[in-house]
N, C-alpha and C positions, 0 to 999 in steps of 0.2 A: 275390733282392737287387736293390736298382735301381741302375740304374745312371745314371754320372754323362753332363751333355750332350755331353762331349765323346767321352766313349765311344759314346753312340748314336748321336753324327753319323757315327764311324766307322765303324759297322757296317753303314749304310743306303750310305756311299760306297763300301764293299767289294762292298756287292751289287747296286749299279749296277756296279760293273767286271764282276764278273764272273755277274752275272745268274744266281747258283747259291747258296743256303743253305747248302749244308755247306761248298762253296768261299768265300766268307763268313766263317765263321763260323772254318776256319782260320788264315786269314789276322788277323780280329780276337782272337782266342782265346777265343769265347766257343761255346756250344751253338748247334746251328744251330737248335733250337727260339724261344732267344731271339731270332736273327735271323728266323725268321718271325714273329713276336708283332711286332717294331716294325715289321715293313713293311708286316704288315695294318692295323698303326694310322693310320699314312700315307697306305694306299692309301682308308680307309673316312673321309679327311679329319678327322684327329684329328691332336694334339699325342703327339708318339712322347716330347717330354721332358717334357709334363705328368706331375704325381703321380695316384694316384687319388684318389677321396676317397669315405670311408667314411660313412655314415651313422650319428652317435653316438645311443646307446640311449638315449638322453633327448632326443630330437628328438620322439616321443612323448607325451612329458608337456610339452613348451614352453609349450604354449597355458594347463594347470593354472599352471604357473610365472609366466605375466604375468599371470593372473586373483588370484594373491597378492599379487604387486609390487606392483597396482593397486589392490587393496582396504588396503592396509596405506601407502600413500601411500609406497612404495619404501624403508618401515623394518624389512621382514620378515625374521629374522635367516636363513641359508642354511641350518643344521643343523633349523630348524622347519619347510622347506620338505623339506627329505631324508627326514623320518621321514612325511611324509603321503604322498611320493612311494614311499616303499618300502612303506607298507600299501595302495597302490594298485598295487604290480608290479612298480616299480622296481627291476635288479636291479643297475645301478650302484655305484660309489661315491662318498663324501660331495665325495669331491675334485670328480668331473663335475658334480655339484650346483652348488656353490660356483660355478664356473666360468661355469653357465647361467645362476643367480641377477645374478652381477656383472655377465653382457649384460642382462640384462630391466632391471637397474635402471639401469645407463647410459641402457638407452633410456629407458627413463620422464624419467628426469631431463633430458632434453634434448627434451623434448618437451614439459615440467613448469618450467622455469628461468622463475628470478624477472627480470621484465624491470626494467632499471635506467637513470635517464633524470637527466639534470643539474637539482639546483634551487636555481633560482635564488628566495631569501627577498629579500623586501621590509624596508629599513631599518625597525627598530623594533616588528617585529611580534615575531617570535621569541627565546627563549631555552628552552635545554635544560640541566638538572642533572640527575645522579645522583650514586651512593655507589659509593666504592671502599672494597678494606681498603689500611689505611696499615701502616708500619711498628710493630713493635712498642718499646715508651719504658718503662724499668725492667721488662719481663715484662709491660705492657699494652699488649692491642688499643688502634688508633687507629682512624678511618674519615677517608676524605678525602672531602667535598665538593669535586664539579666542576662547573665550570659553563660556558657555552658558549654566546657572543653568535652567534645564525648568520651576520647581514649583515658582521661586523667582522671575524668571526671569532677575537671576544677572550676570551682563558680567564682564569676563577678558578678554586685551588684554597684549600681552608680546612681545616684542621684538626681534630679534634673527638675527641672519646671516645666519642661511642653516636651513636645515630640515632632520637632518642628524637622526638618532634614538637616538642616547644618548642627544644633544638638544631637542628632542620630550618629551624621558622619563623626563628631566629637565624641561621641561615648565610646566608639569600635573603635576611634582612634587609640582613646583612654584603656579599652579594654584589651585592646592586640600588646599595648605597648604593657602594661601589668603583666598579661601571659608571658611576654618577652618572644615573640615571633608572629607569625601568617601563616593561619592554617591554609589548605586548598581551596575548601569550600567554604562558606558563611553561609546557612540555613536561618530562614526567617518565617516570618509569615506575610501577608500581602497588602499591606498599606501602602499609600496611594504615594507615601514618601519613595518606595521601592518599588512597586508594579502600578503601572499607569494606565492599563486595561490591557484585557483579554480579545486575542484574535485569532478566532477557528479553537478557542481553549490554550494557545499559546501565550503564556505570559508576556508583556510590552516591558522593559524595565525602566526606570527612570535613567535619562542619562546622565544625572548625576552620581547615579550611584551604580553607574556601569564606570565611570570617571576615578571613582573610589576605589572598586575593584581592581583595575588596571593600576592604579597609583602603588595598594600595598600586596597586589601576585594576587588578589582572592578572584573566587568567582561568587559571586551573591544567586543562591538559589531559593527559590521558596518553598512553601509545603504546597498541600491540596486545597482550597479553596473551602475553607468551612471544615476542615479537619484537624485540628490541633494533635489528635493523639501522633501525627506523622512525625514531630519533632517535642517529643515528651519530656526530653530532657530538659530546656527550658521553660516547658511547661509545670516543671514540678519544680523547678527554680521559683519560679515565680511564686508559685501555691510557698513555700516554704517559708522562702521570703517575706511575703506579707503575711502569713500567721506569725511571724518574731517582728517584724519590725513595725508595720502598723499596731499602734497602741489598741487594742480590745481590752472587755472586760475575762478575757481568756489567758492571757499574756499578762495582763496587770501591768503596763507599760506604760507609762506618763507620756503627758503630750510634750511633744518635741518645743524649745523655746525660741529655737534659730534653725534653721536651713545648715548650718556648722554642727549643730548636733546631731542630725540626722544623716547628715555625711560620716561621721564617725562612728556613730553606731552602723550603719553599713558597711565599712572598714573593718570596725573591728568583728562584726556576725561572720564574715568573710571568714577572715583569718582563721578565725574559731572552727568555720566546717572544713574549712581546706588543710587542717591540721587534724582532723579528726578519722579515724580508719573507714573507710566506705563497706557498708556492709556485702558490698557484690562483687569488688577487688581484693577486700581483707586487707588494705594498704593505705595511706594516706593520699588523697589528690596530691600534695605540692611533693611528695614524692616521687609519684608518678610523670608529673608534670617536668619533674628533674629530666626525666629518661626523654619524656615525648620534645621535649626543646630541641634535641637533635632532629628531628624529623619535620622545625618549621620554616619557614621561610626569614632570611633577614628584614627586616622592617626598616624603611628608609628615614632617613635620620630626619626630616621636615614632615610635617603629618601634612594631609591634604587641605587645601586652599579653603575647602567648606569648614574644615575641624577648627581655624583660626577665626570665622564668626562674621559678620556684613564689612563690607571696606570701606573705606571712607577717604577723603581728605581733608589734611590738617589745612586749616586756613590760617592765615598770615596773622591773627593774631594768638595761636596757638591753641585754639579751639576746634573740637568736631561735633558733628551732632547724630544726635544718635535717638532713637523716639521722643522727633519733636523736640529734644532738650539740647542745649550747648554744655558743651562739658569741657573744662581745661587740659591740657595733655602739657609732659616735661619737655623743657626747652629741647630746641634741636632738628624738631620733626617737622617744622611749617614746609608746605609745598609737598610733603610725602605721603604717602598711600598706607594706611593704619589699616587692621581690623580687629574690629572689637567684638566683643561678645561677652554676656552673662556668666560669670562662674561663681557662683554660692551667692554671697550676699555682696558681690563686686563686681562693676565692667569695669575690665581688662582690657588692655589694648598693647596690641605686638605691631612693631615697625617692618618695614622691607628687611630693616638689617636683618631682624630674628631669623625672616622667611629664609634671606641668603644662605641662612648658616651662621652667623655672627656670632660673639659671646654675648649678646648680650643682653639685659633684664627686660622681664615682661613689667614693666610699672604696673600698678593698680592707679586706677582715676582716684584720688581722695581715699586711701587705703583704710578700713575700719570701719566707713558708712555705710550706711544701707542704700543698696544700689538697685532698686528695683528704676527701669527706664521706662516701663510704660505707667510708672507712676511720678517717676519726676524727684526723685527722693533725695537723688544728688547733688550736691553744690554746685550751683551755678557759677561762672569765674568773676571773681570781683579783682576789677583794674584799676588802680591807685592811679591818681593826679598830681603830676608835680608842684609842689607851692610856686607861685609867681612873687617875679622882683617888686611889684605893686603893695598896695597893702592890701594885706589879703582877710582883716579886720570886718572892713569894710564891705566887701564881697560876702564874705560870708554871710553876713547880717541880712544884705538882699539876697542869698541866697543862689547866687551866679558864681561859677568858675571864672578865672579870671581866661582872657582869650589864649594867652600864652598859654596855657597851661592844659585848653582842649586836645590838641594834637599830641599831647603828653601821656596819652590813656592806658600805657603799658610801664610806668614810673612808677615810685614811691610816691604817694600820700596816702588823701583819704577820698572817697567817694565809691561811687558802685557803676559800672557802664552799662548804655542805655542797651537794653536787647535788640532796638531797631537797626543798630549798625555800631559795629566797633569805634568808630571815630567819634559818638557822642560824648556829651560831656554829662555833669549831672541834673541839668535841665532839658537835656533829649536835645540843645538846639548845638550845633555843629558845623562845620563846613559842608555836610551832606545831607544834616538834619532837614526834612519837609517842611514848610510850614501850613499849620493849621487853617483851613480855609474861613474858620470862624472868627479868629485870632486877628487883633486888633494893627496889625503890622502889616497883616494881609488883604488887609480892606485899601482899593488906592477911589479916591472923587475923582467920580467919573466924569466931571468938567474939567480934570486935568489934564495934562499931555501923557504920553506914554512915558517921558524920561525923568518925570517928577516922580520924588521919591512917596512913601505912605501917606495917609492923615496923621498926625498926632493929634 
């Protein structure tokens, strides 16, 4: 057993008095054996209270163990290193392994660390956006666009429902035109909306958002491939952002009731940090952002064709469709080219005139609805019937429009038009209505001629 220093100073001062081990070794109450053991350690210039030290059975295999560290770039899990080491000898266990593992790779990794250096961006040249996930608004995913002036260091965030490319190209529309200009660059990461694959390592870009680039002066660049720390800034947009604005039990933040509240809490978090002194400027971003405006590019007064949402056209009775559903648009527009697109709890749609330049209003479809399209949520258009000179008592009763009054299906009255074709009436039967091959009208006896009318 070993013993502690204060015991072996004793033992060694006992037999300096009395220059005799066994006398010694009385007097300390230990064996006079152990009293020779420390004095020859003494006498042969060694530590009498050093410990020993053993050489562990895996000192052996050390050199196997950084030859793995080293080839696996210090991701080699410990247990995959134990089982090569025990079909080569190793008569250890998994715990010793572990232990050797976790020095090989400390060392690699401080031999291996990424060196990190202050950078300093040039007003106007840079901006970086990514995606986060947002909170969740009735049971649906949100995503947040962020965005991140470098020199100003002024954030956007935007609200959205997918991350679809024509949402993308709309947020940078939304967000260049908030900054108030076109930085040089746009830094991103590589989604398959922006880079469409890698050749020779050369990024492919999408060309629609080479198309964008060109529209508002940027150049769209990406980071490294699996390396977020390249463009941090928006990376800590993001972190920032969803620890305030998704509701946790960390924030104590209530669930969002509308897709409108969550737009405005976005707005206002904004305003709040972009008003607030940056701890690495000592200055306020929107102050800064004052200065850097001189340094951006003008922004063209029509955003790109993608940012205004899928095109469509109006059909002659004043309708588009748009997933799967028909939806009404304000007089004016039949025969022209619309594009619609989702914004908050509304699709929107803008004419050519807007595109031209025009003054003039973006209508909302049914302003105040809930406008979700891939669910169908929006009113459908109901086309009144004009009353007929007949008696229309009568008719009602069977339950028939009167004939004058089919061809009327964009009039004042009452009824609903058939989905199968705008020219029905309220019994689906029309000038162009089908008829039913089951349907008692569509049966002719077939002892008849061809030009004889049905059975009744």
């Amino acid at each position: 057993m070993t013993k502690s220093d204060r015991k072996i100073m004793e033992i060694l001062e006992a037999f300096d008095l009395t220059r005799c081990a066994h006398s010694a070794a009385q007097l300390t109450g230990v064996d006079e054996k152990t009293v020779a053991r420390y004095v020859a350690i003494r006498d042969a210039g060694g530590d009498p209270t050093g410990r020993p030290v053993t050489r562990p059975k895996i000192d052996p295999f050390a050199e196997k163990i950084e030859q793995l560290v080293e080839a696996s770039a210090g991701k080699v899990r410990a247990d995959v290193v134990h089982e090569r080491l025990v079909a080569m000898g190793f008569t250890g266990t998994d715990r010793t392994t572990r232990r050797a593992v976790a020095r090989a790779k400390a060392a690699w990794k401080a031999g291996h660390r990424r060196k990190y250096r202050p950078w300093i961006p040039d007003p106007g040249m840079w901006c970086q956006f990514d995606w986060g996930e947002g909170p969740k608004v009735a049971g649906r995913r949100t995503q947040l666009f962020c965005g991140w002036l470098s020199w100003s260091r002024f954030r956007v965030v935007i609200p959205v429902w997918d991350q679809t490319l024509g949402t993308l190209v709309s947020c940078v529309d939304m967000m260049l035109r908030r900054i108030g200009g076109a930085p040089t660059y746009l830094l991103t990461d590589n989604p398959r909306t922006v880079t469409m694959d890698r050749v020779a390592g050369v990024p492919v870009r999408h060309p629609d958002i080479v198309s964008m680039g060109r529209h508002y002066g940027c150049k769209v660049e990406t980071c490294e491939p699996f390396d977020p720390e390249s463009k941090g800034g928006s990376e800590n947009t993001v972190k920032i952002a969803k620890a305030v604005l998704v509701p946790t039990s960390a924030n104590l933040r209530p669930e969002y009731a509308s897709f409108a509240e969550l737009a405005d809490a976005c707005f206002e978090w904004c305003e709040r940090v972009n008003a607030r002194v940056h701890r690495e400027t000592a200055v306020t971003p929107i102050a800064r952002l004052a200065i850097e405006r001189a340094y951006l590019h003008v922004l063209p007064e029509r955003p790109h064709a993608l940012a205004l949402g899928e095109e469509r056209i109006v059909e002659s009775d004043q309708t588009v469709r748009f997933g799967s559903v028909r939806y009404s648009t304000p007089d004016g527009h039949q025969g022209t080219r619309v594009w619609m697109r989702v914004v908050s709890d509304e699709l929107r749609h803008c004419s050519d005139e807007v595109r031209a330049g025009r003054d003039h209003p973006r209508p909302a479809l049914h302003a105040g609805e809930s406008a979700d399209p891939r669910r169908a949520l929006l009113r459908r258009p109901v086309h009144r019937v004009a009353p007929a000179a007949e008696d229309p008592a009568a008719d009602r009763d069977r339950g028939r429009v009167p004939r004058a009054g089919r061809r009327c299906a964009s009039l004042a009255g009452g009824g609903r038009l058939d989905r199968r074709h705008p020219d029905s009436g309220q019994d689906g039967q029309g000038p162009r209505a089908r008829r039913r091959p089951g349907s008692a009208e569509g049966r002719r006896d077939p002892r008849a001629g061809g030009d004889r009318g049905p059975v009744r």
